[in-house]
C-alpha positions as CSV (number, residue, x, y, z in Angstrom):
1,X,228.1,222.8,92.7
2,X,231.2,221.0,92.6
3,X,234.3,221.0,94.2
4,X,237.3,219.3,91.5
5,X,238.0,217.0,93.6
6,X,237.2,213.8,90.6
7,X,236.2,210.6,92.2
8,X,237.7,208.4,90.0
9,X,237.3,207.9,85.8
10,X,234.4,205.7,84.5
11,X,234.2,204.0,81.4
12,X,231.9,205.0,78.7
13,X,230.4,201.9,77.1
14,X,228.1,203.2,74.9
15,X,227.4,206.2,72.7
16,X,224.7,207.0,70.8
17,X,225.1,210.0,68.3
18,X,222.1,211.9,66.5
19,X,222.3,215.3,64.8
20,X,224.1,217.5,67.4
21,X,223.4,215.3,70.1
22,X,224.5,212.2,71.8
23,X,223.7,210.2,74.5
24,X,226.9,208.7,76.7
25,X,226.3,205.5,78.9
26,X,228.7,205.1,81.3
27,X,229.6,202.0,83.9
28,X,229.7,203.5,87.8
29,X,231.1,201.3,90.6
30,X,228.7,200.4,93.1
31,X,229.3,203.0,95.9
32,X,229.1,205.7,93.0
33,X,225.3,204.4,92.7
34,X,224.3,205.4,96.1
35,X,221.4,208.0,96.2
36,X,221.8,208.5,93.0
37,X,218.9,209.2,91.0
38,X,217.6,210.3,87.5
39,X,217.9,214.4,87.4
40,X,221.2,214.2,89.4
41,X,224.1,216.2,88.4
42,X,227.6,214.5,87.6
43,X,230.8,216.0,86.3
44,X,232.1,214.6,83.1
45,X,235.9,216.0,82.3
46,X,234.3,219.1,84.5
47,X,231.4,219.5,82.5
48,X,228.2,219.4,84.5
49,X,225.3,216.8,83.0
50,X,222.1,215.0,84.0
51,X,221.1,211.1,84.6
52,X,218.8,210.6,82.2
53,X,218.9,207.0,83.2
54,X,220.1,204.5,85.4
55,X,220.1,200.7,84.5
56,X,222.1,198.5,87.0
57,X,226.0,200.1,86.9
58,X,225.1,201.5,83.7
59,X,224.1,205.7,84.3
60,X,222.9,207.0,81.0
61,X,223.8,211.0,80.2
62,X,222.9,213.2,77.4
63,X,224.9,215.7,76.0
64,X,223.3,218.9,73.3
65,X,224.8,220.9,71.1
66,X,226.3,223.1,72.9
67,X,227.9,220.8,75.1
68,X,229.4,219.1,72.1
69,X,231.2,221.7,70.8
70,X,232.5,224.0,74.0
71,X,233.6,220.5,75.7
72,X,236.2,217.5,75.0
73,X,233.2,215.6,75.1
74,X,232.4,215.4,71.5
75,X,235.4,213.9,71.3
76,X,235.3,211.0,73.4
77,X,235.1,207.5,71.7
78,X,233.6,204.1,73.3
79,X,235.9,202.9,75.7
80,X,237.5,205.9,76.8
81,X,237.0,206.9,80.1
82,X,236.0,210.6,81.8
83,X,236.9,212.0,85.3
84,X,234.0,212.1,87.4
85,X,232.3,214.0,90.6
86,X,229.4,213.9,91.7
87,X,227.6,217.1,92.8
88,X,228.3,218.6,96.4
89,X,226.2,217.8,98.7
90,X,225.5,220.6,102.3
91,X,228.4,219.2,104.8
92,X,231.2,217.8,102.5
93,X,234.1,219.0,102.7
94,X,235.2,221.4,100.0
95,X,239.3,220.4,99.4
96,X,239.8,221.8,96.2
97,X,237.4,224.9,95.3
98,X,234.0,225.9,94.1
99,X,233.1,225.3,90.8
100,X,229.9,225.6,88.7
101,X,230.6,222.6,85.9
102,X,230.4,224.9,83.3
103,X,233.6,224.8,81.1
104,X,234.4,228.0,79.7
105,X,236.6,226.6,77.0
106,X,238.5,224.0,75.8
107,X,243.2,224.0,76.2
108,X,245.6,222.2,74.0
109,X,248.5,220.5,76.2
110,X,251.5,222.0,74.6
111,X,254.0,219.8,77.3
112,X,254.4,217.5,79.3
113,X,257.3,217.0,81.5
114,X,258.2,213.9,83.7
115,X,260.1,213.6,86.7
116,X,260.1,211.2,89.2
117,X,256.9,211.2,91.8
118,X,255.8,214.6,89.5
119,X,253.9,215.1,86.1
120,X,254.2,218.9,84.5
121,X,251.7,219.5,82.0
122,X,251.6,222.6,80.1
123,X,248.3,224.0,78.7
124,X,247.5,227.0,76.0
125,X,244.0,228.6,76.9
126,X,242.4,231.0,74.2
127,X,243.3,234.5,74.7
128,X,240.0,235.2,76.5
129,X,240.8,233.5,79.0
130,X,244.4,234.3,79.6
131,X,243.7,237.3,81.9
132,X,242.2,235.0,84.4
133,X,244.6,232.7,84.6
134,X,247.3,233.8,87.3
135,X,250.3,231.9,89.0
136,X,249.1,229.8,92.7
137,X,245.5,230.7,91.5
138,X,242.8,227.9,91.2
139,X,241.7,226.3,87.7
140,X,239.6,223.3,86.7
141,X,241.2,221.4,84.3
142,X,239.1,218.4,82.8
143,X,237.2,218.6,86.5
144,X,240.4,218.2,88.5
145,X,240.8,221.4,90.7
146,X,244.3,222.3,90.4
147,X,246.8,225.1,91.7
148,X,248.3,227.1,88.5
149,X,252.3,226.4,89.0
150,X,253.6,228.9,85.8
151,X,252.0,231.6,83.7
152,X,254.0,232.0,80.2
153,X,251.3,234.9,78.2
154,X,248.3,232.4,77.4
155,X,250.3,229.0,78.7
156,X,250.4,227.9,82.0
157,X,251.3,224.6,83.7
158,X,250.2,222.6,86.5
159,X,252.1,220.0,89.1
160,X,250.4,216.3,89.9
161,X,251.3,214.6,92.2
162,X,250.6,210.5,92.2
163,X,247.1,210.6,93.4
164,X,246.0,212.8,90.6
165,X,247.4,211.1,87.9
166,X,246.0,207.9,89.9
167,X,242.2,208.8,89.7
168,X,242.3,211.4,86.7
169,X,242.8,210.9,83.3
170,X,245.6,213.5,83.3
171,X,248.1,210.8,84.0
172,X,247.5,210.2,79.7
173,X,247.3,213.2,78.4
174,X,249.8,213.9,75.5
175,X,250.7,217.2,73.5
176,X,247.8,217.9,71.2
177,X,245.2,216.6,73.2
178,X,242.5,218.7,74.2
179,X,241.0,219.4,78.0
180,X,238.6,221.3,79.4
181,X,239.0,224.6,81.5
182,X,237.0,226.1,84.3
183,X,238.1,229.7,85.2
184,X,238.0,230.3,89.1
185,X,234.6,232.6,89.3
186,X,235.8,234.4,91.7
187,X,239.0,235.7,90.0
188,X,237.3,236.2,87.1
189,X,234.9,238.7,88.7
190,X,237.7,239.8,90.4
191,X,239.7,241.0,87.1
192,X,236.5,242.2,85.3
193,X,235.5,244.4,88.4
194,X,239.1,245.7,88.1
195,X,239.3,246.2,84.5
196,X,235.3,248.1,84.5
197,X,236.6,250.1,87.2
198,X,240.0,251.2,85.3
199,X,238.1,251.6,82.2
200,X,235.4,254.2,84.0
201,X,238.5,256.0,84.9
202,X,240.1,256.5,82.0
203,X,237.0,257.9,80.5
């Protein structure tokens, strides 16, 4: 479990690609090293993945498929750097919300607005996911937890403040670029246990 609230970003310094899969080796600080161990779970951009290695500063991951292609992960070059959390652990305390690291789908930021001490950045989510997405509600965006500020059909936006931009990678996105979405769980079985029941009804 995880709870969006991204430690920091870490560089990836190596990538090794083979036929739908890849291994990413990334360069942790020091204190990000403690107690961890190979068979750990770390958010990448949100995405939940495995040590498969651990060499000095230098924590290796590898990514399938599946991964690849649901996540902004394929698309990440040498040198580019990913939020990261490590898992939860029994005692921490939980300031953003619960989430699974498993990104439902990727957004495109359509936006971005700047104003002083603020960062707007507008998101479109596939139509899938729309329903779940509802204004003050919770959503993980490229492992960040983050408060929904507007709802526009299947485009919503979200408000970051400095520290945010300061230890995410949000503080670069651009229109076009793609990011990863966790849906609250618990809205989403909220709405489908609202839309069975309405549909039972109708019948």
């Amino acid at each position: 479990m995880f709870t969006g609230i991204v430690k920091g970003t870490a560089a990836v310094v190596s990538i090794t690609e083979r036929p739908g899969f890849r291994t990413h080796v990334l360069t942790f600080p020091e204190p990000w090293l403690e107690g961890l161990e190979v068979g750990a779970s770390v958010a990448h951009n949100g995405c939940c993945l495995t040590v498969t290695g651990i060499d000095g500063c230098r924590v290796s991951f590898d990514l399938m498929q599946e991964t690849l292609r649901v996540t902004n992960l394929g698309r990440v070059r040498e040198g580019d750097r990913v939020n990261i959390e490590r898992a939860a652990r029994f005692g921490d305390e939980i300031g953003g919300h619960q989430m699974s690291g498993h990104v439902m789908a990727m957004a495109e930021v359509t936006d971005v607005i700047e104003t002083p001490d603020n960062r707007t950045l507008w998101f479109r989510v596939p139509e899938s996911l729309a329903r779940y997405v509802f204004t003050k509600g919770y959503i993980g965006v490229d492992g960040a937890s983050l408060t929904v500020g507007e709802v526009r059909q299947a485009e919503f936006c979200v408000h970051l403040i400095p520290e945010t931009l300061a230890r995410t990678t949000l503080s670069g996105r651009r229109p076009g670029d793609r990011v990863n979405i966790e849906i609250d769980p618990q809205t989403q079985v909220i709405v489908d246990t609202v839309e069975r029941l309405l549909a039972a009804r109708s019948l």
